[in-house]
N, C-alpha and C positions, 0 to 999 in steps of 0.2 A: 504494500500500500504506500502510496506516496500521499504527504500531510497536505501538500495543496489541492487534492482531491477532498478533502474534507471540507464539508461547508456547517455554517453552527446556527440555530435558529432557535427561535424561541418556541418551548412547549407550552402547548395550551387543552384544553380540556379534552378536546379530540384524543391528542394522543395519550390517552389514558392506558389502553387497553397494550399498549404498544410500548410503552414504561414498563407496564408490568411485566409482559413476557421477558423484557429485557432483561431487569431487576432478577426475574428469577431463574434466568439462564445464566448469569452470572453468578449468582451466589455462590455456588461452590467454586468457583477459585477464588474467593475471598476468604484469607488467614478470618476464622471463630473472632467473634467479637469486633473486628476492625468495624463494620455495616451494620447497624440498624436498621433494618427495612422498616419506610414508613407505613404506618398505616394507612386506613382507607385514608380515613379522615383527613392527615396530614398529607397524603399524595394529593388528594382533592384540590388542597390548600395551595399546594407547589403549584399546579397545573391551572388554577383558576386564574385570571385574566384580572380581574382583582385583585388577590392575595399572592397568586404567585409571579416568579421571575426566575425562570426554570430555562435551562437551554438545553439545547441536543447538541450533538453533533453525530452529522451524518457523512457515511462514505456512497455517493450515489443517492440512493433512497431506504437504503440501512442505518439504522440505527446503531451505533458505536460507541457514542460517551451520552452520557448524563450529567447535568448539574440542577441536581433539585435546591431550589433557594422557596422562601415563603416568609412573607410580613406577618408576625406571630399578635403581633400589636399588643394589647396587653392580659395574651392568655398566660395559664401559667407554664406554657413551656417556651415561653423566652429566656434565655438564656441569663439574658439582664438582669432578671432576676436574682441569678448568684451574683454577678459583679456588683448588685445594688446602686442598680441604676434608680433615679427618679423617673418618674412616669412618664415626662417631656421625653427623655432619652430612651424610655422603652417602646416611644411611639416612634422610634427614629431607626429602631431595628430592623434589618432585612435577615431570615438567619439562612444558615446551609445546614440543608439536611441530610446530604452524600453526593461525591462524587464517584461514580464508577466507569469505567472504559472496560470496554470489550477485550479478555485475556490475551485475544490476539495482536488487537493494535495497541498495549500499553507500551510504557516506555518510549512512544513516538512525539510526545507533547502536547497529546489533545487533554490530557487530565488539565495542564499547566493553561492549555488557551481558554478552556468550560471557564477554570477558577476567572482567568484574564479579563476575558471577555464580561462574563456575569460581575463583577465586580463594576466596571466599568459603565455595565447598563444601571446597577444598583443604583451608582452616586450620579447619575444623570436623572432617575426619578426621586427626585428631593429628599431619598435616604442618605445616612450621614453615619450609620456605621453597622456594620456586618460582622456577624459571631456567628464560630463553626466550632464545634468539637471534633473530636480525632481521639483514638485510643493512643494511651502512653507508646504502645511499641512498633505503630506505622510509621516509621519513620519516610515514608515516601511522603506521606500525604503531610505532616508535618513540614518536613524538607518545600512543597507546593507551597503551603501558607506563607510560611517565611517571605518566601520569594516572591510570592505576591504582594508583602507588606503589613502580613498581618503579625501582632504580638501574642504571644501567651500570656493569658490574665492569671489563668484558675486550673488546678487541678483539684477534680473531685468526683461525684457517681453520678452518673445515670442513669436513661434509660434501662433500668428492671436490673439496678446495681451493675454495671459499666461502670469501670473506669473510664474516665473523659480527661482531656486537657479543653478548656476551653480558650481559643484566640477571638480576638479582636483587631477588625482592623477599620479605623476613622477615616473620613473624609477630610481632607485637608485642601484646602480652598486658595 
């Protein structure tokens, strides 16, 4: 595969059915714990045209990488909440709910352009800062945040007792 065949667009509620196949053809070459798969609820959230800001990336008309992001606003699985954000800044949140790329094409950059790209779209719609968690020992996906700007706030549990590192990364103007 070559990377300038890949093109990245935004998901939207259509592709629902087409996430999920994805999501679950993937899961076994994902290391135990690194993925949370979202729920209905929360993929709804990723994929709705209001709440979410989700990309694809596609090779052709295949589906490849995923970036599920979603405006949590003031439920309680905004992240904010642990950094003890005020309520202004919790309204400010865009979060990420997993990156995954297709076993075959990782290592090629689409993880790195999903994070690039969706970041980019984030702080063009008057979000101002974006929180992702990541298990202590993914060091790839860690290594991606970094590189895109984000810091480490928090380490602590999640999702049904997960270890999580939670990052953050602001918009800067």
């Amino acid at each position: 595969m070559d990377e300038k065949n890949i093109f990245y667009r935004r998901l939207a509620d259509d592709d629902s059915s087409t996430v999920i196949n994805f999501i679950e053809s993937q899961l076994h070459t994902i290391p135990k714990d690194f993925f949370f798969p979202p729920s209905l609820i929360i993929l709804e959230k990723c994929l709705n045209r209001n709440s979410g800001i989700s990309l694809g990336a596609f090779d052709s008309e295949e589906l490849v990488g995923i970036r599920l992001t979603y405006k949590p606003g003031l439920d309680k699985e905004n992240h904010g909440y642990d950094l003890g954000y005020s309520e202004t800044k919790l309204l400010q949140v865009a979060q990420f709910w997993g990156t995954i790329v297709n076993n075959e094409k990782r290592h090629e950059g689409i993880g790195d352009n999903l994070v690039k790209i969706n970041c980019e779209e984030i702080f063009k719609n008057s979000y101002s800062r974006i929180l992702a968690t990541v298990h202590p020992n993914n060091l790839r996906s860690i290594k991606m945040l970094l590189t895109n700007g984000f810091s480490e706030k928090l380490n602590t549990i999640k999702y049904n007792n997960l270890p999580r590192l939670i990052f953050e990364k602001i918009k800067v103007d």
